[in-house]
C-alpha positions in Angstrom: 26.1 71.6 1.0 26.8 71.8 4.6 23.6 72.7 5.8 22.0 70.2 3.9 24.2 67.2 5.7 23.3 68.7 8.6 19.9 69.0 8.1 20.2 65.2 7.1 21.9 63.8 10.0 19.2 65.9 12.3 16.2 64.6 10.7 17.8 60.9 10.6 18.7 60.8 14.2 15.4 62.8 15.5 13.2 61.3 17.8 9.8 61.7 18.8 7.4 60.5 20.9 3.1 61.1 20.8 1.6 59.7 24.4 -2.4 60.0 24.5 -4.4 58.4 27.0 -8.3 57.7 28.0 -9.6 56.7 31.5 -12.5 54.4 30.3 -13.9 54.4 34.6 -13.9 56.2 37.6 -12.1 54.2 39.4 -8.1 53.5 40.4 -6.0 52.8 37.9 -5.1 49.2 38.5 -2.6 46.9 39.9 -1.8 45.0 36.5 -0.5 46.8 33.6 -0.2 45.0 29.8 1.7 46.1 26.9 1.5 45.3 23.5 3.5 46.7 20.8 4.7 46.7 17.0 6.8 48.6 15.0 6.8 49.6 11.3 10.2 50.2 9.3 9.9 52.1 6.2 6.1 52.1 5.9 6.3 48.8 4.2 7.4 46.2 6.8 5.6 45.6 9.9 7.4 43.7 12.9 4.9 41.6 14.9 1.8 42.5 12.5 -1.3 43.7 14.6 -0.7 42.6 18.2 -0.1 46.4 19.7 -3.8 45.8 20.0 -6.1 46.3 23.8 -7.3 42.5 23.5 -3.2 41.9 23.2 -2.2 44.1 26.2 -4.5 42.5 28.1 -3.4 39.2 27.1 -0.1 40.4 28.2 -0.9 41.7 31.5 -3.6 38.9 32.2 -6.3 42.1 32.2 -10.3 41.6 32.3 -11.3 44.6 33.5 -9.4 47.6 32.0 -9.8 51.2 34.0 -6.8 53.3 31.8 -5.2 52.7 28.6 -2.4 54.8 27.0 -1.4 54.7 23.4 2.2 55.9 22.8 3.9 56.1 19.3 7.2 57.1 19.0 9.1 57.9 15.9 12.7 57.4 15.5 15.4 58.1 12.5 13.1 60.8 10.7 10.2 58.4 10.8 12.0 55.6 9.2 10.9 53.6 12.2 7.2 53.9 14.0 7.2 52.1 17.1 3.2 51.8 18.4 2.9 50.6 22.1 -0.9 50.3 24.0 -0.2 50.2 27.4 -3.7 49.0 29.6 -4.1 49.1 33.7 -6.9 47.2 35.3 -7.8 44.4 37.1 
């Protein structure tokens, strides 16, 4: 039984985080940076629907040419909470 509340409390206070990233030019990175995010709790319920978008990071970061772009996700509590952040640098 012991391992099993153990195993528990592991897996509900685990975190994780995923970083990919794509360098759409050749060029420097960028002096403005945007970032967008959303999170989703329990698969069902979304906070802040669809803005962890590109068009929203560079909303956010007042962006019109984009050089890099990251996506990060990051999992907290065993997955009971997805956080997804886009993270653009550009001009």
């Amino acid at each position: 039984m012991a391992a099993i509340a153990a195993f528990a409390v592991t897996c509900l206070t685990s975190c994780m985080t995923i970083n990919s990233s794509a360098s759409i030019t050749n060029t420097p990175i960028g002096t403005k940076v945007g970032e967008a995010k959303s999170s989703i709790i329990l698969g069902i319920w979304s906070t802040k629907g669809k803005e962890a978008t590109l068009k929203q990071a560079c909303i956010n970061g007042g962006i019109s040419k984009i050089n890099h772009v990251e996506y990060e996700t990051e999992l907290y509590c065993g997955g009971i909470v997805i956080d997804h952040i886009v993270r653009v640098y550009g001009e």
